[in-house]
Structures are given as structure tokens and as C-alpha cells.
C-alpha positions as a printed NumPy array, in Angstrom:
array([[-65.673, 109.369, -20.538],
       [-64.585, 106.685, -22.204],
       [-60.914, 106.799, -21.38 ],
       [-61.883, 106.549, -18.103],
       [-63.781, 103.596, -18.647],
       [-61.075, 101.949, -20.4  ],
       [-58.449, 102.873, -17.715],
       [-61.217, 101.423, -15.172],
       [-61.297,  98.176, -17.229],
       [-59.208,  95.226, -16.511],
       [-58.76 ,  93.943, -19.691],
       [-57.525,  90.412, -17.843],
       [-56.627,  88.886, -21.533],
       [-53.117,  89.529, -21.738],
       [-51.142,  86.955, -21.722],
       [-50.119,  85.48 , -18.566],
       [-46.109,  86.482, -19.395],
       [-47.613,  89.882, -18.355],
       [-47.168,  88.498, -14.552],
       [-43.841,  88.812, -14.846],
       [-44.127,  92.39 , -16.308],
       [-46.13 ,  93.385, -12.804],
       [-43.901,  91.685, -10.94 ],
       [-40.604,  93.598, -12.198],
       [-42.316,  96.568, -12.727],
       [-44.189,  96.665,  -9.473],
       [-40.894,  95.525,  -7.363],
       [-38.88 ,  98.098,  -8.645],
       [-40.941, 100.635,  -7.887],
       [-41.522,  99.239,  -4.447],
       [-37.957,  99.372,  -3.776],
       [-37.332, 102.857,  -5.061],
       [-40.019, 103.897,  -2.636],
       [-37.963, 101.954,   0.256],
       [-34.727, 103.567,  -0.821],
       [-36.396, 107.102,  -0.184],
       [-37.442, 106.328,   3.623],
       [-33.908, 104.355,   4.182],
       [-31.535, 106.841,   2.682],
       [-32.212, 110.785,   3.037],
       [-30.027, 111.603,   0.549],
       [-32.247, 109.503,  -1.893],
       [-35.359, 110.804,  -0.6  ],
       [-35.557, 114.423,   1.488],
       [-32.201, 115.304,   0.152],
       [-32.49 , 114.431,  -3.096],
       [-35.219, 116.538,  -3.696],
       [-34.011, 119.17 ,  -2.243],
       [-30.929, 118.825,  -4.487],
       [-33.182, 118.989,  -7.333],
       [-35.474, 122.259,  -6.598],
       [-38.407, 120.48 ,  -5.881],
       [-41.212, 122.052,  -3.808],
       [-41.597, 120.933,  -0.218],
       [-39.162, 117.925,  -0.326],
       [-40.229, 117.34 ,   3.207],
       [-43.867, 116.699,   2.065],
       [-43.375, 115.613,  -1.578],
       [-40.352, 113.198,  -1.277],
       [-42.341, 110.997,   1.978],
       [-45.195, 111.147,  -0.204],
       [-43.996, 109.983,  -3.61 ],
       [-41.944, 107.379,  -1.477],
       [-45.584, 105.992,  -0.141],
       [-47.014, 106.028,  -3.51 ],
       [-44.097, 103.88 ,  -4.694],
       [-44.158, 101.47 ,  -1.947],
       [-48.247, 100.855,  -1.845],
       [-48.793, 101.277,  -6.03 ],
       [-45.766,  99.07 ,  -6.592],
       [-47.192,  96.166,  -4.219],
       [-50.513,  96.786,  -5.892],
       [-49.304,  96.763,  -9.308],
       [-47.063,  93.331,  -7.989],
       [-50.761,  92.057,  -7.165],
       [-52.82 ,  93.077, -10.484],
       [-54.854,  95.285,  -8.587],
       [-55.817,  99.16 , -10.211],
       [-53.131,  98.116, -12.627],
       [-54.005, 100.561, -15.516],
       [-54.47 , 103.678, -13.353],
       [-51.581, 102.941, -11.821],
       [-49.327, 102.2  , -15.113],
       [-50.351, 106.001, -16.056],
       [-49.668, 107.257, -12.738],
       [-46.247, 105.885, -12.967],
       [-45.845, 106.758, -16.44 ],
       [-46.518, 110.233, -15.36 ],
       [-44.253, 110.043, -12.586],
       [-41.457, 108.606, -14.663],
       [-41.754, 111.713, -16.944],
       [-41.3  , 114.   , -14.001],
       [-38.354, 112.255, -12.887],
       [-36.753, 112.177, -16.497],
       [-37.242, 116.266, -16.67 ],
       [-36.41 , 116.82 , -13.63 ],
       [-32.669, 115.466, -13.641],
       [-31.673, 114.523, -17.187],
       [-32.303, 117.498, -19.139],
       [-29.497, 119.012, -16.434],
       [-27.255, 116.314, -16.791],
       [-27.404, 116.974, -20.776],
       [-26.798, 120.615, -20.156],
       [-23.831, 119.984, -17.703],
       [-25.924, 122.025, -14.715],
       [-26.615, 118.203, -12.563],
       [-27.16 , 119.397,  -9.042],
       [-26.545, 115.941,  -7.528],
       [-23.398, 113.882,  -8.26 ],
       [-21.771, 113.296, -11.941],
       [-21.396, 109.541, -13.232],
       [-18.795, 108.154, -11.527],
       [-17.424, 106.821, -14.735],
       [-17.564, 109.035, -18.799],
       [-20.053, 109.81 , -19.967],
       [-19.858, 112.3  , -17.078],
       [-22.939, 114.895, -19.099],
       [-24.112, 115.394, -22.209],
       [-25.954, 113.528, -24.933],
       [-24.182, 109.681, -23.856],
       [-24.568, 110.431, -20.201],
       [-28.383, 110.851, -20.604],
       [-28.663, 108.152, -22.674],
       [-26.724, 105.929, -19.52 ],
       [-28.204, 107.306, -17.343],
       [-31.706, 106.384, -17.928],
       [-31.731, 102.764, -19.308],
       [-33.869, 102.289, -16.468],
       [-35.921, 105.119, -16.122],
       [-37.314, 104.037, -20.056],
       [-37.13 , 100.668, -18.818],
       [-39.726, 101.426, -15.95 ],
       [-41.809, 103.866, -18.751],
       [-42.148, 101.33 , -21.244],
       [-43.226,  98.663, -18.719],
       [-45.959, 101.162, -17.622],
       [-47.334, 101.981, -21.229],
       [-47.328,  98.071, -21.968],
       [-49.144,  97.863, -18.866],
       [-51.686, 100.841, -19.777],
       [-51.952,  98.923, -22.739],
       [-52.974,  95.427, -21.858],
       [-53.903,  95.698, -18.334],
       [-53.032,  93.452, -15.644],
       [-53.671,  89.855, -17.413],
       [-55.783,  87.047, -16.042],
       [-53.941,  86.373, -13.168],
       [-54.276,  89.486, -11.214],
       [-56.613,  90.758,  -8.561],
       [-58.326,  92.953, -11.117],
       [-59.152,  89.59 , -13.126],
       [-60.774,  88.515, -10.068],
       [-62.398,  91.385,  -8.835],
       [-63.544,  90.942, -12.596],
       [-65.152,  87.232, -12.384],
       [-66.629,  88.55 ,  -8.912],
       [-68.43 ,  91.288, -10.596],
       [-70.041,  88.813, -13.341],
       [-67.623,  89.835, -16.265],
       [-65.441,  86.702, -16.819],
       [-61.919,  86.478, -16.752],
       [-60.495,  84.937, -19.705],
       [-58.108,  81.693, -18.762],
       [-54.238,  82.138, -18.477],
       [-52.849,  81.541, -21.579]])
């Protein structure tokens, strides 16, 4: 019960830098979830590629979550359900092509470049996968920061918003 209070809560005191953590965070996963509709092979395909069940369901509707969460995240609003969402996500999307690519079994197309597989092409491989992770946990963390939608929502509600910083 309490974790789900916390996740619930705000917390608008992070620093105001955090903005910029949203915005980056939020954009990229807005654009990943464009990239899906846009370009089948990123999207329908892709899945399929990878085994996953009902790519004609799950790839639209991971694409939608993308696109709406990352313009919500962009905006501070539900940003600390939605950091563990995408943290969860982000996980998924880790097992689900990396550990093949170390093992030299990658059903979609080697690195153009070496490392082609193995331990270094994993590690290339997902710079930004960890990159969206640990901007998801920091936002878990510290929540959206005081300006955000939640930090109004916030002051609307009667709880103060501490200022930007």
C-alpha cells in the first residue's frame, strides 16, 4: 500500500534540471513509438522477427503506449507510474534481443560494423536502451519536479508545490 502511494505521489521537489530529464526521456520514447507505426519492419515486423506473441496486436499497442506515455512523461503528468512502466518495458526489450545477440542466435540484422555478437556487441548495442532505463529509475526516484503537470495537479489539490529551484 504504500508503494502505491509513493508511485501516486508527485514528489514535485526535484530539481528543475529534471525538466530536461522528461523532456529527453519522454521524446525518445515518443519517437520510438512513431518509428513503429511509420516503418513495419520496426514495428509488426520486428516483432515478429523476435517471437513475440501477436505482433499484430502487441507491436500497435506498445507503439501507442510509447507515443501517449512519452508526451505525458514530456508534460510531468503520471510521471512515476510511467518511469516504472517504461522501466519495465525497457527490461523486456533488453531480454528480448540482447541476450541473442550475446549468444550469436539475433533474429534481426547483425551490427553493421564489429562487434557483430557477443559480449562488446551487447554492450554497443544498448548504450541507449540503459540510457532510457536509468532515466526512468531517476525518474521513479524523484518524480516529475516542480514544473510538471503533476506539480500542478499537486497545488490544485491543496498540497503545495515546492518552487523551481
Amino acid at each position: 500500500m504504500e508503494f502505491l502511494k509513493r508511485l501516486f505521489d508527485p514528489r514535485t521537489e526535484a530539481p528543475t534540471a529534471t525538466l530536461w530529464i522528461r523532456l529527453m526521456t519522454g521524446s525518445v520514447f515518443f519517437w520510438e513509438g512513431v518509428i513503429k507505426f511509420v516503418f513495419a519492419n520496426q514495428g509488426v515486423g520486428r516483432f515478429t522477427k523476435l517471437g513475440m506473441p501477436f505482433p499484430h496486436l502487441l507491436a500497435p499497442s506498445i507503439a501507442t503506449l510509447e507515443i501517449v506515455g512519452g508526451l505525458l512523461l514530456i508534460a510531468g503528468l503520471f510521471t512515476r507510474p510511467l518511469a516504472l512502466v517504461f522501466i519495465g518495458q525497457m527490461i523486456v526489450a533488453v531480454l528480448s534481443t540482447k541476450v541473442s545477440l550475446f549468444l550469436g542466435t539475433y533474429p534481426l540484422a547483425y551490427p553493421p560494423v564489429p562487434p557483430i555478437k557477443g559480449f562488446w556487441a551487447v554492450l554497443h548495442e544498448t548504450r541507449a536502451d540503459w540510457a532510457q532505463i536509468a532515466t526512468s529509475i531517476f525518474l521513479l526516484l524523484v518524480g516529475p519536479g516542480a514544473w510538471s503537470l503533476d506539480a500542478w495537479r499537486s497545488k490544485r489539490s491543496g498540497t503545495p508545490a515546492p518552487r523551481p529551484t
